[in-house]
N, C-alpha and C positions, 0 to 999 in steps of 0.2 A: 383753508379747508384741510383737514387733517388726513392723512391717508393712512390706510388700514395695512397693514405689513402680516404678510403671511410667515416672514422669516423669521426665526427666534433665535437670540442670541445665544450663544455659549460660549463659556467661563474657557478659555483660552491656559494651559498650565505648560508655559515654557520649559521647568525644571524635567517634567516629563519627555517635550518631544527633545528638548537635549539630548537628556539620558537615551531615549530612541537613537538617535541619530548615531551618537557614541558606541553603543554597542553595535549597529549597524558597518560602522566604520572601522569598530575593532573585528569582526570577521571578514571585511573585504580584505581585509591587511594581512590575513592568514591566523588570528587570534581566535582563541576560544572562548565561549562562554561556559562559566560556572553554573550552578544549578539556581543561586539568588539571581542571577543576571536573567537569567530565562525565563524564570517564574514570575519577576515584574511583568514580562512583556504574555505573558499567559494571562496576566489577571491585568492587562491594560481592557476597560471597559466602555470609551470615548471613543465615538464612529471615527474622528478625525485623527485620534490615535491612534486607530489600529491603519486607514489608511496608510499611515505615515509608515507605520511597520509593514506594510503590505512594500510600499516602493523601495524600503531597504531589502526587504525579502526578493525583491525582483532586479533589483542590482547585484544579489549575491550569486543570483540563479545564471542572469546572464553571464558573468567574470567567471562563474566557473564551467558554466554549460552551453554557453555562447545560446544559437537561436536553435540545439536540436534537442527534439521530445522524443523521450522512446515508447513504441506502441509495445503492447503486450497483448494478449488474448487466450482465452480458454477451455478447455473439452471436458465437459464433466463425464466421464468416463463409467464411474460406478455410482448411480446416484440411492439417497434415501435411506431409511433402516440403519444409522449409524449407533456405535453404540455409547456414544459419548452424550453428555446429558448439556451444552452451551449453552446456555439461555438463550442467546440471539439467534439458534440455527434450525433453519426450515428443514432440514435433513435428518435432525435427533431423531432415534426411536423413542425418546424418552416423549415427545410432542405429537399432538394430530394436529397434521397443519396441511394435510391433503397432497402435500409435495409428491413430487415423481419419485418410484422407487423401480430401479434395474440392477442390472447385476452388470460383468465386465462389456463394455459395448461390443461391435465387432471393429475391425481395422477401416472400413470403408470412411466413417465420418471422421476421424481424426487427419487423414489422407485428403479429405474433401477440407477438414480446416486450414489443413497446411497449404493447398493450394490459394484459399483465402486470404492467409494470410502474406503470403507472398505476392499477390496483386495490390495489396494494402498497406505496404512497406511497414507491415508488423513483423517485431523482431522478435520476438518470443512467445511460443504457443505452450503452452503449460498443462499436462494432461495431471487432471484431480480426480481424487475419488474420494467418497464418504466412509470412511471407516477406520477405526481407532490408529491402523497403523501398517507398514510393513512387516513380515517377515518371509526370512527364507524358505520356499516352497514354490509350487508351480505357478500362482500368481504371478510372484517377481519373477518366474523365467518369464512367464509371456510378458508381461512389463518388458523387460529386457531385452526383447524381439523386439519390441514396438519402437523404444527409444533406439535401437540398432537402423530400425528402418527409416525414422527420421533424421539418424546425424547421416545418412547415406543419403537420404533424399535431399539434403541443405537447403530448405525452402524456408524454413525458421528455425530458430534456436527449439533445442528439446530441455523443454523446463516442464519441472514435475511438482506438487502439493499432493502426497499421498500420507500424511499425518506423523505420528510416532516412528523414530527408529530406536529399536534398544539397542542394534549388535552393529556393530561398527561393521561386518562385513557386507550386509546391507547395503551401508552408503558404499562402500566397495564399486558391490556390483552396477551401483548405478552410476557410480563413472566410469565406470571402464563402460559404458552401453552407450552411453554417449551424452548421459544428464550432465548441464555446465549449470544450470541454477535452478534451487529447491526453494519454492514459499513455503516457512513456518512461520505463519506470525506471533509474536509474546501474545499478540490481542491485546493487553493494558498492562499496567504495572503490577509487581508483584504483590503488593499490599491486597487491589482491587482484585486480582485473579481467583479466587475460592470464590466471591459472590457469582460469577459468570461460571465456572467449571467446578466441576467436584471429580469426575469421573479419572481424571489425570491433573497433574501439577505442573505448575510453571516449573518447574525443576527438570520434567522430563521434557519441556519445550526446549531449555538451551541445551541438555545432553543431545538432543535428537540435532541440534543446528552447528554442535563441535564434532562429531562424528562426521555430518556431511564438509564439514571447513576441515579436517584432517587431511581428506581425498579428494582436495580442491574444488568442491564444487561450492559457486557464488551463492551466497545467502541472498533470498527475497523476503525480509520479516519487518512486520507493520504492526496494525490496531485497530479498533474500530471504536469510533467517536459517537457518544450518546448512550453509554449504556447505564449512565447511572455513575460515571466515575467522575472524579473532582477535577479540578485544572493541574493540580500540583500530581497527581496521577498520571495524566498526559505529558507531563512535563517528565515524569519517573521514567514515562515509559521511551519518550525519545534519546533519555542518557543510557537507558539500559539498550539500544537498538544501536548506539552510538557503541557503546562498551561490545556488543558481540562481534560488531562489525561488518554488517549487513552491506551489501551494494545496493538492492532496490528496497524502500521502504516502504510500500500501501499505505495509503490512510482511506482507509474505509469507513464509509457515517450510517449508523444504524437504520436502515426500514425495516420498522417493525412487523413481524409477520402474526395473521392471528394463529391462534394456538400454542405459539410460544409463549414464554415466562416475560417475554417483553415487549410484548403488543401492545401494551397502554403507554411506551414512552413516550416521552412527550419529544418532538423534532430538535436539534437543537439549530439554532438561526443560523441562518445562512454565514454570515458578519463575522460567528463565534467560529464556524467550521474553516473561514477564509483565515483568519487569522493563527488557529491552531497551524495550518500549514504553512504559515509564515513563520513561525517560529521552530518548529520541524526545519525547516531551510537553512535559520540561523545558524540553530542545534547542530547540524549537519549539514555541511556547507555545501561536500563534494558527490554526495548518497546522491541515487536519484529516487527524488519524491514524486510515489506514483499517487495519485487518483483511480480509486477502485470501485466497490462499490459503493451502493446512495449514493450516488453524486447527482443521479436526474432528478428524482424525488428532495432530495433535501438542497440542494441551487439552483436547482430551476433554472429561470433566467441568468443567470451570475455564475452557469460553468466555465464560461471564457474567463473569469476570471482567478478561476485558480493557478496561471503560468504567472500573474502579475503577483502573487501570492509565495511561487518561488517552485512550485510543481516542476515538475524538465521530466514527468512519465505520465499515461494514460492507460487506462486499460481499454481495449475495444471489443465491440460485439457481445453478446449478452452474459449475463452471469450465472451463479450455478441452476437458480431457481427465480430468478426476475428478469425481466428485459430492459437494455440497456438501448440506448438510443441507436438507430442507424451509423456503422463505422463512413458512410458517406458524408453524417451531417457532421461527425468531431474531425473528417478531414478537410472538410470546409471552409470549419473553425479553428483549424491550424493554418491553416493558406488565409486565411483574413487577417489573421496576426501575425504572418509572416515568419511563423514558425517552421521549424524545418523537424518530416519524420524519418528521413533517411538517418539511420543510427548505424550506417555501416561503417568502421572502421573506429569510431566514436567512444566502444567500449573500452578499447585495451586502454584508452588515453585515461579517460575516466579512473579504472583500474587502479592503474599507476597513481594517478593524483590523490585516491583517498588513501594512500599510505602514509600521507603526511601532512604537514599544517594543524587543522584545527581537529581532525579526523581519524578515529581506531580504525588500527593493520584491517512480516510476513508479517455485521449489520446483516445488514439482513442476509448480503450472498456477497461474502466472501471466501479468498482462497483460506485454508485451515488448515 
């Protein structure tokens, strides 16, 4: 009697997972990968392939991150009415998409985050606001009160996403207030950049992220995955995040919001988002790769498995304009995998290590 087999075979391509394992093996060892080396494994399209890059991406993560993830979280402070035109962002003026619109909040909830995140062994709180940019004027003094109150209070790191800087004095003043890391993220490459913004140029993104690297404060620059951009794009964008020399990198995956210019995208698969950040890890062996936003909406089931992917960051508690899971359930899912969020003492090591080897000297609600 013949039995009926649910399983389907597939074409098995040795020369492939070799080549996998080799460049795997050439970044454990402190090598870098080119841009052809990366881009294969961007456009590897074979579930059992991208596995395979997934377990090198998670031998890379461990050797250099050992078992700690760093939490991160944050206060959207000015929301709504921006005046920058992103296709992906629920906050444009340019959009009706019903988003919350305030002006600078008071001191009380950012105080209330911080104790938050201190019982939650989040290391970085990150105060945003929506609007094209800094400059000097009594905004940035009260700014500069607020982040004076947090490095005093030392209950989390004071990390800031407050958009464009044009004058260097600026970033000045925000470190001398106590800011030690700015998210700007590129968002995509530079090629893809004008279809997403018009209003500002990826030009004024890394003026704005050498200004704040002059007056040492850490870069937090990332992208957001699905918006229409190609692999070779994404692949652009991790050499250029690699060249500024970023310490934390986001990868954020687009949820489309209605009223935006990109409500109708289509999701990208769960498989394709795991794997981007597998080679994000390769790219950049010693960065920590954070998980930002979409991560609920677009992995669903398959969030635990962005650390096996090569992640060693997380962001927690909600984001600017959607809700993110319970910071109970992702610490959970760090204690099920035997991951560690104490990131204290973790950074300065980090630091020092992406100065050298393979590594250069920020959707729907992300940081901008």
């Amino acid at each position: 009697m013949d039995m009926l087999s649910t399983m389907i075979r597939q074409s098995f391509d040795a020369a492939k997972s070799e080549r996998i394992s080799m460049l795997g093996r050439k970044v454990l060892s402190g090598g870098a990968l080119d841009r052809d080396e990366a881009l294969f494994l961007f456009e590897l399209e074979d579930s059992a392939e991208i596995y395979e890059l997934m377990a090198w991406a998670n031998r890379v993560r461990e050797h250099f991150k050992g078992n700690k993830i760093h939490l991160c979280s944050i206060v959207n402070i000015k929301a709504g009415a921006c005046s920058e035109n992103c296709r992906f962002c629920a906050q444009s003026a340019a959009y009706d998409t019903g988003s919350p619109r305030y002006s600078l909040i008071d001191p009380e909830p950012i105080r209330a985050a911080e104790d938050e995140a201190l019982a939650n062994n989040v290391t970085g709180l990150g105060l945003v606001a929506a609007w094209r940019g800094l400059e000097e004027g009594p905004i940035l003094d009260d700014l500069c009160r607020r982040f004076e109150e947090m490095k005093k209070n030392g209950k989390a790191r004071p990390d800031a996403s407050l958009g464009i800087i044009r004058n260097p004095a600026v970033a000045r003043r925000l470190a001398d207030a106590g800011v030690q890391c700015y998210n700007h993220n590129l968002e995509t490459s530079r090629r893809f950049f004008p279809e997403i913004c018009t209003t500002h140029t990826y030009e004024e993104r890394v003026n704005t992220i050498r200004y704040l690297q002059d007056v040492g404060i850490k870069i937090c620059s990332g992208g957001i995955l699905g918006m229409g951009e190609t692999r070779a794009d994404r692949c652009e964008l991790a050499f250029s995040i690699k060249e500024i020399g970023a310490t934390f990198v986001p990868i954020n995956v687009l949820n489309p919001i209605p009223g935006t210019p990109m409500e109708k995208n289509e999701p990208l698969p769960p498989l394709e988002v795991l794997k981007t950040i597998a080679c994000f890890r390769l790219i950049l062996p010693t960065q920590e790769i954070m998980l930002a936003g979409g991560r609920v909406v677009n992995l669903r089931d398959l969030q635990s498995m962005v650390f096996m992917a090569g992640a060693s960051a997380l962001m927690v508690g909600n984001y600017l304009t959607t809700v993110n899971q319970p910071v109970e359930k992702d610490l959970q899912m760090l204690k099920d995998l035997k991951l560690d969020p104490d990131w204290s003492g973790h950074g300065e090591k980090t630091r020092e290590s992406s100065a050298c080897g393979s590594c250069s000297p920020e959707p729907d609600e992300v940081l901008v």
